[in-house]
N, C-alpha and C positions, 0 to 999 in steps of 0.2 A: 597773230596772230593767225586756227588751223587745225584741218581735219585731223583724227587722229587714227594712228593704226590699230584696225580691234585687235591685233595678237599683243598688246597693253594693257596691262589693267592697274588702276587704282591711280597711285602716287606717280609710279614707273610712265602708266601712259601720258601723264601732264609734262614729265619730264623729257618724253618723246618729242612731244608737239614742241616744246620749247626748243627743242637744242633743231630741229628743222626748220623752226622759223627761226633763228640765230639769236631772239631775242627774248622779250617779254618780262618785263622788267627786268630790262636791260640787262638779262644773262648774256649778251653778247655788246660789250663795247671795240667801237671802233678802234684799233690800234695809232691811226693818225689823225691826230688835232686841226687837222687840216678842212675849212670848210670844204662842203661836201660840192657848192656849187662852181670851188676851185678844181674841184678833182676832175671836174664833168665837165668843162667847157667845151662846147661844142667847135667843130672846126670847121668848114667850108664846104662840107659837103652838103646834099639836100636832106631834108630831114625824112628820117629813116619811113618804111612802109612797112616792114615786116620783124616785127617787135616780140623778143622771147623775154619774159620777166620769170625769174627764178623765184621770185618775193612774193609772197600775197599783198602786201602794205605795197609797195610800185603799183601790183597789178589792179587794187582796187584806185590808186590814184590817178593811172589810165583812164579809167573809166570815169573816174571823176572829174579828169578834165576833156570828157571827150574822143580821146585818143586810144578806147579800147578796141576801136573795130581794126587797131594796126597789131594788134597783140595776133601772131601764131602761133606759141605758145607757150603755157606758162608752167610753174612749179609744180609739183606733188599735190602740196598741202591749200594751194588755191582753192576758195570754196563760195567765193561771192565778189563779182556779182553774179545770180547764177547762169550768164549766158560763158561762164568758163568752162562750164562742165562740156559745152562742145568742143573745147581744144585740145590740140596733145598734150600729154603730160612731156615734162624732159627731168625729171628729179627734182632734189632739194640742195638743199646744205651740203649736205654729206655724199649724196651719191648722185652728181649731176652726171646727164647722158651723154658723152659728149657728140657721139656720132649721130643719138636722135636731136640733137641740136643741129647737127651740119645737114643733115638731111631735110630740116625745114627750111634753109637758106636764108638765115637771118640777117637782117644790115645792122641790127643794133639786138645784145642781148645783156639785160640788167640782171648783175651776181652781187653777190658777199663779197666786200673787199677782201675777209678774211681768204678766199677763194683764189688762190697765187696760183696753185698747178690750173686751175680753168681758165685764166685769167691767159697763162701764158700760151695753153693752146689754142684758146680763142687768137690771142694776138698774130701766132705764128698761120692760123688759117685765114687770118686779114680778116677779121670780124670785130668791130669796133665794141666798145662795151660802157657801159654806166656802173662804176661801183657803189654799191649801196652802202652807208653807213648810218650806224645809228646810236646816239648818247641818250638822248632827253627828247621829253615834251617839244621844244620847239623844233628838233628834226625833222617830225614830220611837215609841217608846212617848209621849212626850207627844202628839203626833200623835194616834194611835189614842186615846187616854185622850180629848184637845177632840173628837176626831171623835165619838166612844160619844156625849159630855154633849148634841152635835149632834143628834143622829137618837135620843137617848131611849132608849140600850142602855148608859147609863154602868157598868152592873155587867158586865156581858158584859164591855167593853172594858178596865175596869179590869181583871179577872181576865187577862186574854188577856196585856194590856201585862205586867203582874205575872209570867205565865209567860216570858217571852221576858227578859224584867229576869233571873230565876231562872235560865235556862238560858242565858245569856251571864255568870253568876254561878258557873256551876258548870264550864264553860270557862276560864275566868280560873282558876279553883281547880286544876284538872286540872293544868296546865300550868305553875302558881305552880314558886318555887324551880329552875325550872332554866334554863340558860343561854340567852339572849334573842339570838339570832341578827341581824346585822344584813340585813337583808333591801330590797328591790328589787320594788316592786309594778310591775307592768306593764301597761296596758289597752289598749294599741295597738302596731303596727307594720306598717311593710310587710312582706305576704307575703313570707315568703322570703328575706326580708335584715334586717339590723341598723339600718335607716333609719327615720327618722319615729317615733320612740319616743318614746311618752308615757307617763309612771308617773304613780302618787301623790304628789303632796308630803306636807308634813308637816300639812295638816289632810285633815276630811272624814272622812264615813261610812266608809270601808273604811279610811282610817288608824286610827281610833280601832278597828276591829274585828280589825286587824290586830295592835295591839297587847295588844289581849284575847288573843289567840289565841296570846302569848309571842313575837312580834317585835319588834324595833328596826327604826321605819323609817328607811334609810339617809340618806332626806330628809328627816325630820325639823325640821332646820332652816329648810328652804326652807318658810315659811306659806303654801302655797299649796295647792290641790285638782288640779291637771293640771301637769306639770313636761315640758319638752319636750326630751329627752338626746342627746345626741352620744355615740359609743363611748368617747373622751378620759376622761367625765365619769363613765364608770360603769367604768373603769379606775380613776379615782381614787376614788373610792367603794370599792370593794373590796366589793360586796355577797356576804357568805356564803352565803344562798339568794336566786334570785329566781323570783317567782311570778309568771308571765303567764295574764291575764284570758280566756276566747272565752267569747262568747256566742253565742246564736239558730244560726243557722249559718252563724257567722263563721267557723269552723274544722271541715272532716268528719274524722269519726275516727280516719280512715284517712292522714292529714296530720299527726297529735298529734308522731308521732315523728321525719317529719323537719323539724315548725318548733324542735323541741327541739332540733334537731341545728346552725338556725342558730348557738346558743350557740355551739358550736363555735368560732367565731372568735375570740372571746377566752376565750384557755386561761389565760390569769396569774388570770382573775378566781377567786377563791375558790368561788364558790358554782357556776363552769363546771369548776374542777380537782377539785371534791369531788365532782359530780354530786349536786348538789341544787338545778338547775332542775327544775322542774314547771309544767306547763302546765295548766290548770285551766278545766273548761268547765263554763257553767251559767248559767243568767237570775237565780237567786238573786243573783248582784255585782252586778245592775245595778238592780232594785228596792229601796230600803231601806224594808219593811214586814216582817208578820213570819218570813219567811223569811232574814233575816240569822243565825237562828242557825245554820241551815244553811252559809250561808259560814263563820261565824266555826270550826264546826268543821270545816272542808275546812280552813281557813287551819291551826289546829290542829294536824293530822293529819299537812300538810305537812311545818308547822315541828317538830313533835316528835313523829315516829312511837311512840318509846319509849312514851310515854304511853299511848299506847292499844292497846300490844301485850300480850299476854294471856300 
């Protein structure tokens, strides 16, 4: 999850935000299987004061367990909660700063494990570091859980992760028993056309959130986190609903209803002849910290209004 750069447009800029935030559906898997509260164990020293998060998902978890007011500062694409917007920036993924990182004098700063050369010059200036990894759904409360034991708030965090556990607990429940639609995640396309369509496959944070939320993902099959469609392909699929992703402002408002209406072109598909495309905007899909329950109940809401009709 993340702002996006307006010199992006359309498809391109979604693909921005994602490869800055490393992930979203899990375009970025960690290279080692190694739990993540193994990698993190904290060592003897005191627990850090002055906290640089590279991540927007850490930096919202900060805040979530309390431990934001030790953040000096954070990523690029950080955009909630909004008391970040008074921090420095120090980069992303891609172009981290390294001198405006030594020049905020950080005792703890959280990167991309994919992130070796930052990694090695943090190490070689004696700055200890949290690498972030991320597979699945249950990352993020692990995450948050090695971050808390990190920075010396493990009851904060534990409670926090516990709550988000609870409330993607009680969505699952909501939703139990009734029929699981085959469904069509969507996070990219050309404005205005049915071209350059990327979905979810069948892993990754928003697959597994998807199917809390009472769907079949159509891809399911395909183990992948990015699936790149032709119109052919989602003809044969027959997805029942399909759910396309905007974030930051990749889509104005006032646009919802005629990208809605590209569906239009394929009238055979099930989920275009029933009228249950929905198009869905929020920065919530594209950080996984703890604001996924928010997705998971927009996912929810889509796929089974009944449920939460009164």
């Amino acid at each position: 999850m993340a702002a996006l750069p307006p010199s992006v447009s359309g498809t391109r800029r979604v693909s921005a935000a994602l490869v800055a935030c490393a992930f979203f559906v899990g375009m970025y898997v960690a290279p080692s299987a190694e739990p993540v509260a193994a990698q993190n164990r904290p060592g003897s020293a005191a627990p850090p004061r002055r906290i640089i998060s590279l991540i927007p998902a850490t930096t919202e978890m900060l805040f979530a367990m309390g431990a934001g007011d030790r953040l000096a500062g954070v990523g690029t694409y950080d955009k909630f909660p909004p008391e970040v917007e008074r921090l420095p920036r120090v980069g992303g993924l891609l172009d981290p700063s390294v001198e405006r990182i030594l020049s905020l004098k950080p005792d703890l700063v959280i990167v991309y494990d994919t992130q070796t050369e930052l990694k090695g010059q943090l190490a070689r200036a004696g700055i200890p570091t949290f690498r972030y990894v991320h597979r699945g759904l249950p990352d993020i409360t692990e995450t948050m859980r090695a971050l808390g034991v990190r920075v010396g708030a493990a009851p904060a965090a534990d409670a926090a992760a516990a709550h988000i556990e609870q409330q993607l607990a009680a969505i699952r429940t909501r939703v139990a028993r009734r029929p699981r639609p085959k469904t069509l995640l969507v996070f990219g396309r050309e404005p205005g056309a049915l071209r350059r369509i990327d979905a979810s496959g069948g892993y990754g944070f928003l697959h597994d959130v998807l199917e809390i939320a009472g769907g079949t993902d159509v891809l399911a099959d395909l183990k992948r986190q990015s699936v790149q469609l032709s119109t052919e392909s989602i003809l044969a699929r027959a997805p029942e609903v399909i759910i396309e992703l905007h974030y930051g402002t990749s889509l104005r408002t006032d646009r919802l209803g005629a990208e809605r209406l590209v569906w239009n072109a394929l009238p055979s598909v099930p989920a275009v002849k029933n009228n249950r495309v929905h198009l869905l905007v929020g920065d919530e899909f594209v950080v996984p910290g703890p604001r996924i329950v928010i997705a998971a109940d927009r996912f929810a809401r889509a796929l089974h209004p009944d449920a939460y009709a009164r």
